[in-house]
N, CA, C and O atoms as a GROMACS GRO file, in nm:
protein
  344
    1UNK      N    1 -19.166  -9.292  -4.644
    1UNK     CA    2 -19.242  -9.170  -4.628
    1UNK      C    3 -19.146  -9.052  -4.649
    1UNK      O    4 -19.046  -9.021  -4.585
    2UNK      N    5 -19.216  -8.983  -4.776
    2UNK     CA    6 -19.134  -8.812  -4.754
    2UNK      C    7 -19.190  -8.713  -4.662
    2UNK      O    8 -19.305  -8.669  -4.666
    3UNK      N    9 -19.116  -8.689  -4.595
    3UNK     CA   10 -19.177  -8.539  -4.520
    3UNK      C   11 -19.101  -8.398  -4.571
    3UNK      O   12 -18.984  -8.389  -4.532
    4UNK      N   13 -19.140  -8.311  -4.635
    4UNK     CA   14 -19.074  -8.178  -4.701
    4UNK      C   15 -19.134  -8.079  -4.633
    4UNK      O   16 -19.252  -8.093  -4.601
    5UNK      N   17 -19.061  -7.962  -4.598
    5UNK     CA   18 -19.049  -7.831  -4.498
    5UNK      C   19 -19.005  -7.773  -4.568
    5UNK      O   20 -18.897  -7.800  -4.622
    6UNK      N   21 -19.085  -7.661  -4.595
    6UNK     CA   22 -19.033  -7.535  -4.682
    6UNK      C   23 -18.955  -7.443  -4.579
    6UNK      O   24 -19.000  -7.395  -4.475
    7UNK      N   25 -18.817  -7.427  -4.637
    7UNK     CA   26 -18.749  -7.330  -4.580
    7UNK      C   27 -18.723  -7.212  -4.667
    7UNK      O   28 -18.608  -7.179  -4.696
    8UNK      N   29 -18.833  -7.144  -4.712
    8UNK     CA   30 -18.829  -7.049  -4.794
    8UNK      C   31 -18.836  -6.899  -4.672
    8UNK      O   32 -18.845  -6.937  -4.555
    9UNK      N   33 -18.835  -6.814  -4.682
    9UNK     CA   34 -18.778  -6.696  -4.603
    9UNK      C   35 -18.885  -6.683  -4.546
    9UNK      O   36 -18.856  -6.689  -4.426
   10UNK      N   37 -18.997  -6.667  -4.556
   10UNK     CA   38 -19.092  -6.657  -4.514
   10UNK      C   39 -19.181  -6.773  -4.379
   10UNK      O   40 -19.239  -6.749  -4.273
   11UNK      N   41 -19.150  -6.894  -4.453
   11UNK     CA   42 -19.162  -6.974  -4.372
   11UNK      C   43 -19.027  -7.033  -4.270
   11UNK      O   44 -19.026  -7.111  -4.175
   12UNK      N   45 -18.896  -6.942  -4.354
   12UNK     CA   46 -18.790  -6.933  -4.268
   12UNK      C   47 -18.853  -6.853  -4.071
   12UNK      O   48 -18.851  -6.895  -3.955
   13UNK      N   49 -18.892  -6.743  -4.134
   13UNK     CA   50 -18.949  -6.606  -4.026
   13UNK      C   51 -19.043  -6.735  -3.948
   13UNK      O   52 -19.005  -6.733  -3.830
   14UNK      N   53 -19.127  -6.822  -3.961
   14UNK     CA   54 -19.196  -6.859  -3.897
   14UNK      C   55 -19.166  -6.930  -3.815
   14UNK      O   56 -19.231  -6.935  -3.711
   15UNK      N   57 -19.057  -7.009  -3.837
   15UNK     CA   58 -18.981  -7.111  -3.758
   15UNK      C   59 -18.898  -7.248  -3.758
   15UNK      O   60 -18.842  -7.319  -3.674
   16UNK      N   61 -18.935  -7.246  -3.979
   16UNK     CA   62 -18.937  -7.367  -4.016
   16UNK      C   63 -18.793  -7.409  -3.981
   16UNK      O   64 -18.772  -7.495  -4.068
   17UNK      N   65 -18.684  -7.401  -3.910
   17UNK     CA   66 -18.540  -7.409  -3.908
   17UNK      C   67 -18.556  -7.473  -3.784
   17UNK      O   68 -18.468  -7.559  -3.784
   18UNK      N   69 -18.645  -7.483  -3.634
   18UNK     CA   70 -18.682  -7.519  -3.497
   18UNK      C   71 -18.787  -7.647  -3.549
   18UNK      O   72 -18.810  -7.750  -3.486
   19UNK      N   73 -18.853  -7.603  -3.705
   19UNK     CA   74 -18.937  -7.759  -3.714
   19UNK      C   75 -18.848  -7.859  -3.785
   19UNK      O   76 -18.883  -7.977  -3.793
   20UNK      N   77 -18.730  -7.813  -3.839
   20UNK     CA   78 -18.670  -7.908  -3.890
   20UNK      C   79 -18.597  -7.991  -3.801
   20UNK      O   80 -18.599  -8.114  -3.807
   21UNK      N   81 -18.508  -7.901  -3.688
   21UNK     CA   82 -18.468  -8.004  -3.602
   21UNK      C   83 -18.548  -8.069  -3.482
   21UNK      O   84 -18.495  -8.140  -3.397
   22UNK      N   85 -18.666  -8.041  -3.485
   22UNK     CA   86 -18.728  -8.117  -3.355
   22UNK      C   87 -18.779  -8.231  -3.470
   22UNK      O   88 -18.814  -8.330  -3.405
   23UNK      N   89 -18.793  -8.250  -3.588
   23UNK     CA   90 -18.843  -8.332  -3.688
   23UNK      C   91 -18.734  -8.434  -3.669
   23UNK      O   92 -18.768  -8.552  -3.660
   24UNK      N   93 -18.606  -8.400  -3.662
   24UNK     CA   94 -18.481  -8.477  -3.708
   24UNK      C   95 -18.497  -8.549  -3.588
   24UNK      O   96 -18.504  -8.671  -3.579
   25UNK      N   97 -18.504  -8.443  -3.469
   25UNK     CA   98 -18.501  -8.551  -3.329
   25UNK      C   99 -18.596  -8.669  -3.267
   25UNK      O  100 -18.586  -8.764  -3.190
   26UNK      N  101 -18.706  -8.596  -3.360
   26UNK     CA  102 -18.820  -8.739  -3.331
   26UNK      C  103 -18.774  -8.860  -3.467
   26UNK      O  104 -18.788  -8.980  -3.442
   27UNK      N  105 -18.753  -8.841  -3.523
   27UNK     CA  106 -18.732  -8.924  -3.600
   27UNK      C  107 -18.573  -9.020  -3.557
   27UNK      O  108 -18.566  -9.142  -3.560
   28UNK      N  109 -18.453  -8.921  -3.518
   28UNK     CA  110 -18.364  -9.059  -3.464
   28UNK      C  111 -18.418  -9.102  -3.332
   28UNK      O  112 -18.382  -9.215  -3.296
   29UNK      N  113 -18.511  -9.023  -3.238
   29UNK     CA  114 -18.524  -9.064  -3.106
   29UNK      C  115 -18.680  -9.237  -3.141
   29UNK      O  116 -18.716  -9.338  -3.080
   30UNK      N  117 -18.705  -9.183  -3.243
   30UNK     CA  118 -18.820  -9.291  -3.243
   30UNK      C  119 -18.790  -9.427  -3.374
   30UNK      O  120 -18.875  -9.502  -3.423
   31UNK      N  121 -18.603  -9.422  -3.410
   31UNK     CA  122 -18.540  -9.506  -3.509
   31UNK      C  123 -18.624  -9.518  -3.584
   31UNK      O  124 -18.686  -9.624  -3.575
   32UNK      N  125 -18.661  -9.433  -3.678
   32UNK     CA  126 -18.689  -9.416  -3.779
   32UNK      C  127 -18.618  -9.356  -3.938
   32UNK      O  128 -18.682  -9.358  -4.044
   33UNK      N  129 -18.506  -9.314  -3.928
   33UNK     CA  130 -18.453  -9.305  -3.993
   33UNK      C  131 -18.453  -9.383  -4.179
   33UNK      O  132 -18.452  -9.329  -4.290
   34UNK      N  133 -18.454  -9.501  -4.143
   34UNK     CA  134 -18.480  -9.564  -4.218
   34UNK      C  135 -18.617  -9.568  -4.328
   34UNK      O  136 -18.639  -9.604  -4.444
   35UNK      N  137 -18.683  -9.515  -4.230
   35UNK     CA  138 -18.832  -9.508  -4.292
   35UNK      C  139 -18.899  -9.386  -4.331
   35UNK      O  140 -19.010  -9.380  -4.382
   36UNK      N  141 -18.816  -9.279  -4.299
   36UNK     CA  142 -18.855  -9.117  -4.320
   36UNK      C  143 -18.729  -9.071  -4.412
   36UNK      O  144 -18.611  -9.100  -4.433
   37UNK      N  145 -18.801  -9.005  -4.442
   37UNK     CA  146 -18.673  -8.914  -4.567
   37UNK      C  147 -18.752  -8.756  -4.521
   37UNK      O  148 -18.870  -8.718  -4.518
   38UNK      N  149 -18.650  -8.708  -4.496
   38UNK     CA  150 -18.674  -8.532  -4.432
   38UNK      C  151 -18.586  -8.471  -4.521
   38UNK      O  152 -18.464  -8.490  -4.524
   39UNK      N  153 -18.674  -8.373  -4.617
   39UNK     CA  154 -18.644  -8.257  -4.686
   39UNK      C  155 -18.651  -8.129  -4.659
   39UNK      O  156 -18.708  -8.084  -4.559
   40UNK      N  157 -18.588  -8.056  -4.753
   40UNK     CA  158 -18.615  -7.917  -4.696
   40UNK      C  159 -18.672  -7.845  -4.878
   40UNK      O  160 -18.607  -7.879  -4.977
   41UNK      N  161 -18.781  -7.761  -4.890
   41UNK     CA  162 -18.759  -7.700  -5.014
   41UNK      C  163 -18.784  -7.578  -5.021
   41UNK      O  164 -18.839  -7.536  -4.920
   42UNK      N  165 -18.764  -7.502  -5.102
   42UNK     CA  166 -18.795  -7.359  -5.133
   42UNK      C  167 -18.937  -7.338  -5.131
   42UNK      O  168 -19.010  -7.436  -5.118
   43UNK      N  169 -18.993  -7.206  -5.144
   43UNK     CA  170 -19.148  -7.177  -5.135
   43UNK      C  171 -19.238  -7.234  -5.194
   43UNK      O  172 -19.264  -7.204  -5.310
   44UNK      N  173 -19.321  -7.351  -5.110
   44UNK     CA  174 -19.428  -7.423  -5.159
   44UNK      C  175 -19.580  -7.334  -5.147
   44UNK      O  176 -19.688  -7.370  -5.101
   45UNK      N  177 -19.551  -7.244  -5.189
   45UNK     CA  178 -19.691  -7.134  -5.194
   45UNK      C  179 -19.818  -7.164  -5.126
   45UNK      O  180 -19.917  -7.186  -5.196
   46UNK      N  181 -19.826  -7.166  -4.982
   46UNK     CA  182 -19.901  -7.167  -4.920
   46UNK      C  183 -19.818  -7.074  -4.811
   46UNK      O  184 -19.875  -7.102  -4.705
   47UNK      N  185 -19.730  -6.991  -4.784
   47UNK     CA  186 -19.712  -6.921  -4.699
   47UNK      C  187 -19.802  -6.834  -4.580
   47UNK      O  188 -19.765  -6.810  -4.465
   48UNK      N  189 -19.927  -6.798  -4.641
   48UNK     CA  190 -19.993  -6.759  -4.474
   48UNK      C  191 -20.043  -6.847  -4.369
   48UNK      O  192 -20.088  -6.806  -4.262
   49UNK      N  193 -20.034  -6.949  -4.398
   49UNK     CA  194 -20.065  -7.059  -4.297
   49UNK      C  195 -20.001  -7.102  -4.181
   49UNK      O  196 -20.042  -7.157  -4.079
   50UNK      N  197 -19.883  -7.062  -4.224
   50UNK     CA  198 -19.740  -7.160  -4.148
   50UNK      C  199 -19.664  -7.154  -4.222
   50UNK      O  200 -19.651  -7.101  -4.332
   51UNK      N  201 -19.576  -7.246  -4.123
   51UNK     CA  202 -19.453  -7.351  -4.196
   51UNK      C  203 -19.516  -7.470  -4.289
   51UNK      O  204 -19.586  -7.564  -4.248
   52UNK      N  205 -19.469  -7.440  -4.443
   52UNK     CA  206 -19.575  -7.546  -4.495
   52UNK      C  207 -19.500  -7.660  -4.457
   52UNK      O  208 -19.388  -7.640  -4.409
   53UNK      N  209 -19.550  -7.806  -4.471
   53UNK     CA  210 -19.481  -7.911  -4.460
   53UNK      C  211 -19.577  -8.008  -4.530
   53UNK      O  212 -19.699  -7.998  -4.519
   54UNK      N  213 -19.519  -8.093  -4.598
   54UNK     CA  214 -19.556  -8.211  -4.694
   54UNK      C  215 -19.510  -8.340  -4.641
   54UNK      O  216 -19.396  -8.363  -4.602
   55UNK      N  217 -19.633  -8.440  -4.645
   55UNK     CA  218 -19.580  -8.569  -4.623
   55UNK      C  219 -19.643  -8.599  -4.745
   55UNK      O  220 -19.752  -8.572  -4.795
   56UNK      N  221 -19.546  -8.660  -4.777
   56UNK     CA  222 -19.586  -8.726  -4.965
   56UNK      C  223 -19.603  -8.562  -5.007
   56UNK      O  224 -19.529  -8.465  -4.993
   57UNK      N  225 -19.747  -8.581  -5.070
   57UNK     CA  226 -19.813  -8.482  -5.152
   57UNK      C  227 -19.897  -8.444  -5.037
   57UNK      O  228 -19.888  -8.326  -5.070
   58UNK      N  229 -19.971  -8.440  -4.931
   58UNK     CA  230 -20.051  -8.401  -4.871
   58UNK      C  231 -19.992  -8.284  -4.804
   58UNK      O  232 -19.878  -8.298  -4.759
   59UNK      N  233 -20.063  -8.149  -4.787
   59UNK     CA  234 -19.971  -8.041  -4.755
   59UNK      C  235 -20.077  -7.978  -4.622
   59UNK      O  236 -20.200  -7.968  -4.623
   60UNK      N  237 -19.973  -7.937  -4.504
   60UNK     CA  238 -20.009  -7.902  -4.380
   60UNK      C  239 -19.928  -7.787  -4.324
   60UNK      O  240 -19.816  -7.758  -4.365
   61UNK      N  241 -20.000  -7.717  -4.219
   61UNK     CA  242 -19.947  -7.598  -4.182
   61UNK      C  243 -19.904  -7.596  -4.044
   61UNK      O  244 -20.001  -7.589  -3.968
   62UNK      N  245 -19.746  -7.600  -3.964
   62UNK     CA  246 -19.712  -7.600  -3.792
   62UNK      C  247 -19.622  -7.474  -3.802
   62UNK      O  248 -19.546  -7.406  -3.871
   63UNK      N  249 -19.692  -7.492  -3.675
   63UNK     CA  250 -19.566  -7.398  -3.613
   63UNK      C  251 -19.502  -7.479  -3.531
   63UNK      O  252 -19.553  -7.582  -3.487
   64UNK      N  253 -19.374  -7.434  -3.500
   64UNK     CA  254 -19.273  -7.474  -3.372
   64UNK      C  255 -19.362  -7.565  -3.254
   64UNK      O  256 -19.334  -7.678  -3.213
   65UNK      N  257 -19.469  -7.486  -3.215
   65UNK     CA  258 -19.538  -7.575  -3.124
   65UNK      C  259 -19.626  -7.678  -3.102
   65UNK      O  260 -19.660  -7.733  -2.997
   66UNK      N  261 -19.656  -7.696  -3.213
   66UNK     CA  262 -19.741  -7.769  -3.280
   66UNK      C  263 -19.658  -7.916  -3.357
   66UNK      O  264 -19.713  -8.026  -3.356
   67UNK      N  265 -19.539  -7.894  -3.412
   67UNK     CA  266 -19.458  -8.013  -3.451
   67UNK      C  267 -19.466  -8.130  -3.384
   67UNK      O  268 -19.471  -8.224  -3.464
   68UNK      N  269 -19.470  -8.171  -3.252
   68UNK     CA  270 -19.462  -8.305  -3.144
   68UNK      C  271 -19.571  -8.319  -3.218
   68UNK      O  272 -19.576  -8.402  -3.309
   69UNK      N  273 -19.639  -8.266  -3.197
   69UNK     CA  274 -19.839  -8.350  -3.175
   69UNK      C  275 -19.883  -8.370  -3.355
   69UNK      O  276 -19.965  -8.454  -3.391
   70UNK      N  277 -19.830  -8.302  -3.427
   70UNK     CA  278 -19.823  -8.340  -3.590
   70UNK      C  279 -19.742  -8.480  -3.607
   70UNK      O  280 -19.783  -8.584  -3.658
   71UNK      N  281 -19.586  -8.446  -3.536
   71UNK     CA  282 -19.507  -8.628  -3.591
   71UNK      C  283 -19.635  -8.736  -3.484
   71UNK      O  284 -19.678  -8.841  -3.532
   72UNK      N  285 -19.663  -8.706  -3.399
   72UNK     CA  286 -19.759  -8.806  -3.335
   72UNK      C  287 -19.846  -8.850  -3.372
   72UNK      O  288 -19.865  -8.972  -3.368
   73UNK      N  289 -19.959  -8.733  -3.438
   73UNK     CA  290 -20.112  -8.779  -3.494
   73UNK      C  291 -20.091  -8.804  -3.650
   73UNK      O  292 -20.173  -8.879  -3.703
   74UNK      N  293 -19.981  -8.745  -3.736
   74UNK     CA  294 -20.008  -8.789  -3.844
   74UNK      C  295 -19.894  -8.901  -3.892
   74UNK      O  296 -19.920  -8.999  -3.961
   75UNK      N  297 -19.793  -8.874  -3.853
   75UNK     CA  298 -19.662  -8.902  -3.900
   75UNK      C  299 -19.674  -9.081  -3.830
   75UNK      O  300 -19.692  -9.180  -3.902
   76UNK      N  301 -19.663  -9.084  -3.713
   76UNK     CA  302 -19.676  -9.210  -3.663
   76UNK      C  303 -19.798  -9.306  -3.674
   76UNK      O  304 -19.790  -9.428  -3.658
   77UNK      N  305 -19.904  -9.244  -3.700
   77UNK     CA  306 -20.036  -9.289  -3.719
   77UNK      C  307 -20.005  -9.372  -3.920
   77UNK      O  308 -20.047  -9.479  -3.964
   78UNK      N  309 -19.922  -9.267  -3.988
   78UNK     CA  310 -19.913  -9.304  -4.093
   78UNK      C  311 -19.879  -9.449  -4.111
   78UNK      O  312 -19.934  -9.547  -4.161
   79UNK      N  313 -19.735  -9.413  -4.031
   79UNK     CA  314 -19.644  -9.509  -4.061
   79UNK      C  315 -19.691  -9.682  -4.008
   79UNK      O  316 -19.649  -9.788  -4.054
   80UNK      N  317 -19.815  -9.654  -3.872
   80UNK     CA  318 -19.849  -9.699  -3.826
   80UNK      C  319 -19.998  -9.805  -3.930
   80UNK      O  320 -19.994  -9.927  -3.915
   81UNK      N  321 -20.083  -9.763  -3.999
   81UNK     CA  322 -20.135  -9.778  -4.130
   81UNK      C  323 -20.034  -9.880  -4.181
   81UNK      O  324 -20.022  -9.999  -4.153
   82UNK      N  325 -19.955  -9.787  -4.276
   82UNK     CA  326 -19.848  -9.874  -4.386
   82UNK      C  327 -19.839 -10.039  -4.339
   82UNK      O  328 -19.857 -10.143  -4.403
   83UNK      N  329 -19.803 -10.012  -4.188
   83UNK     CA  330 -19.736 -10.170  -4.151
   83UNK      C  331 -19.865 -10.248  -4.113
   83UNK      O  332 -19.879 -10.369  -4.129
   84UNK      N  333 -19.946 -10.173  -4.068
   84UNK     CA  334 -20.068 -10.291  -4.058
   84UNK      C  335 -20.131 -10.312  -4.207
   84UNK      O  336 -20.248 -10.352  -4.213
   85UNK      N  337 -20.071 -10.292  -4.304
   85UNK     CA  338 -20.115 -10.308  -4.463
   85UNK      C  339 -20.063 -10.381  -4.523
   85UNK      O  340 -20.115 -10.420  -4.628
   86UNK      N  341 -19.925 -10.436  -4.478
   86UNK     CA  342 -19.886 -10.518  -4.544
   86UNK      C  343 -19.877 -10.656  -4.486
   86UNK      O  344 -19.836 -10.750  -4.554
   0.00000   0.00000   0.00000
């Protein structure tokens, strides 16, 4: 799974730098490492929304407070899918 966070200035101002590391921390705290790839990219043009963030291609909007309950409902639910698929 890719997860990409635009750290473009804008979505810099919003917080995306506090979603990157609470991203990093759920991901070594829940050993996943292996299975997530965390990016960072320049302006993915959806800026009034949020902090954009991409898993794969599917594109979503957090803020800082909102990050826990996003890696929970989508991120783990995903990953959670994948393995009951194969």
């Amino acid at each position: 799974m890719v997860i990409t966070v635009c750290i473009g200035s804008s979505c810099h101002l919003k917080g995306s730098r506090e979603i990157v590391k609470t991203l990093e921390s759920l991901i070594l705290s829940h050993d996943l490492k292996n299975k997530i790839e965390l990016n960072g990219s320049f302006c993915m043009e959806n800026c009034l929304k949020g902090v954009c963030v991409k898993i794969n291609e599917e594109m979503f909007s957090l803020v800082p407070n909102n990050t826990e309950q996003f890696f929970k409902e989508e991120v783990l639910r995903r990953l959670s899918d994948e393995c009951n698929q194969l």
